[in-house]
C-alpha positions in Angstrom: 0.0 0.0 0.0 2.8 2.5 -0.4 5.4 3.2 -2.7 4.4 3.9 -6.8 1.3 5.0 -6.9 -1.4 5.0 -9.9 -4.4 8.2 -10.5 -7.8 6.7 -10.4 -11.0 9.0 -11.2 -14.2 8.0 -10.7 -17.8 9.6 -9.0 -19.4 8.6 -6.2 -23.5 9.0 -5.6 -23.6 12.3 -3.3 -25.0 10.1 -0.2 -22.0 7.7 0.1 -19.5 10.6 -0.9 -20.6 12.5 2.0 -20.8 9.2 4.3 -16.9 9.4 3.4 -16.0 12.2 3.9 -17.8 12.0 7.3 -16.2 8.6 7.8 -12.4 9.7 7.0 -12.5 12.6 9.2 -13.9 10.8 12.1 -10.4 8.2 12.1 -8.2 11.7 11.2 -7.6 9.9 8.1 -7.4 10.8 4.3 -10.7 9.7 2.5 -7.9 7.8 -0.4 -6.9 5.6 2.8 -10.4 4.9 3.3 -11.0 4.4 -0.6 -7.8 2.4 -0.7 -8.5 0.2 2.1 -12.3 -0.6 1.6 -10.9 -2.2 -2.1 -8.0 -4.2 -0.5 -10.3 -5.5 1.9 -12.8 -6.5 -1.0 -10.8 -7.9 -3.4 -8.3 -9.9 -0.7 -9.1 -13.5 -0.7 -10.0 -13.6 3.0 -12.8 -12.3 2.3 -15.0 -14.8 3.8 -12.8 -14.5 7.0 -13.5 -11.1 6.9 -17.4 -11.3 6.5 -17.3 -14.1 9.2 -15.3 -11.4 11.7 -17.8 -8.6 10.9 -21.0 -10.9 11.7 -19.3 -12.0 14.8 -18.8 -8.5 16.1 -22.4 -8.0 15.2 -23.9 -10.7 16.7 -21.9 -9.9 20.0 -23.4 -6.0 19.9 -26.8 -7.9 19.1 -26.4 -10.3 22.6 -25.3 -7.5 24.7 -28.3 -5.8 23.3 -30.5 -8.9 24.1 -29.2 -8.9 27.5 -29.9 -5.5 28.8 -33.2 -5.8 27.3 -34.3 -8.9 29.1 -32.3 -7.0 32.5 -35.1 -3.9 31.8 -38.2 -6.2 30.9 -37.1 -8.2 34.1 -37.1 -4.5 36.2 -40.6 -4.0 34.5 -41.8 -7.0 35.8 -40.7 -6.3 39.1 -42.0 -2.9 39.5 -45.2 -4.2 38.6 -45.5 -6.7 41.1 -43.6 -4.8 44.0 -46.5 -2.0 42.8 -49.2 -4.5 42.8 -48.6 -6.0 46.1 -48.1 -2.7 47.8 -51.6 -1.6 46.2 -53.6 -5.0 47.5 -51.8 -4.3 50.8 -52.5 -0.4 51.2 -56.2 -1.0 49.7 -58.7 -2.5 51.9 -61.9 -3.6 49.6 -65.0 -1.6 49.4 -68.2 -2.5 50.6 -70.7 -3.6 48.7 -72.4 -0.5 48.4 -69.4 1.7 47.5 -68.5 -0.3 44.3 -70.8 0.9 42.0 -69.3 4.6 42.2 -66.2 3.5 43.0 -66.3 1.2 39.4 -67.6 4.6 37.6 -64.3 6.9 38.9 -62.1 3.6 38.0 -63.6 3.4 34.4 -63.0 7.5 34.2 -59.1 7.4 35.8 -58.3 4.2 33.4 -59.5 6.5 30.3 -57.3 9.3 31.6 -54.7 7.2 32.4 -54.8 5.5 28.7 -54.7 9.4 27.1 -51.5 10.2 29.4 -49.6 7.0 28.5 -50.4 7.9 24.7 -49.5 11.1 24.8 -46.2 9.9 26.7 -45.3 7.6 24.4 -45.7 9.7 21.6 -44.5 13.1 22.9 -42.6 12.1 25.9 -41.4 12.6 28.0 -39.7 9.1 29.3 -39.7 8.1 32.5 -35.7 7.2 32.3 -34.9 11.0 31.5 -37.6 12.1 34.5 -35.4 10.1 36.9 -32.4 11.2 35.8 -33.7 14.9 36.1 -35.4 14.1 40.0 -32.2 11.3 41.1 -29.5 12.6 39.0 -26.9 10.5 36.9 -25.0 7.7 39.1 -21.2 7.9 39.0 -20.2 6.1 36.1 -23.5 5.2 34.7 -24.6 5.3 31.0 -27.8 7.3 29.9 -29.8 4.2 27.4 
């Protein structure tokens, strides 16, 4: 890759010359390194031993993706319970003659309750950032 060198020209669609140019100067490298490169690593023979290393790094991102998703449906889960328990604990029933009304502001909150989690979802904002604005940020912690 260095020594005599031979002048190429060619064009590039607009969207992948400007991915890069973007690309080169985020490595502080020229975009002809890049260029050069990208068409060793293509036309090299180990190519297959390439594709296989690239799939592998994905499928690594992809399980420690996996994993912290199970870890926050897992923390859903047990918010739910610990909140459901401490509701049938804090919440005595009603009598009999209560549960009519009490059935008619249950129906009204749900609805309300239905509008703010749509609105939420679609506007925010997300109960991560919330805690992060009333906790703060823990020492070392990233913000996903």
């Amino acid at each position: 890759m260095t020594g005599l060198r031979i002048k190429h020209t060619f064009r590039l669609p607009p969207a992948l010359s400007s991915e890069l140019a973007d690309y080169a100067a985020r490595k502080r490298v020229t975009q002809a390194l890049v260029v050069e490169t990208a068409l060793a690593s293509f036309l090299s023979g180990d190519s297959a031993e390439h594709l296989e290393a690239v799939l592998s790094r994905r499928l690594d991102r992809l399980s420690r993706q996996a994993e912290k998703l199970a870890w926050h449906v897992e923390l859903t889960n047990e918010t739910l319970a610990l909140f459901v328990r401490f509701w049938l604990v804090n919440n005595p029933p009603l009598p009999d003659t209560a549960l009519p009304a009490a059935q008619a502001m249950g129906k009204e909150r749900w609805e309300r309750f239905i509008e703010t989690l749509n609105r939420r979802m679609e506007f925010g904002p997300r109960l991560k950032n919330e805690i992060v604005e009333d906790v703060g940020p823990r020492p070392g912690a990233s913000h996903d």
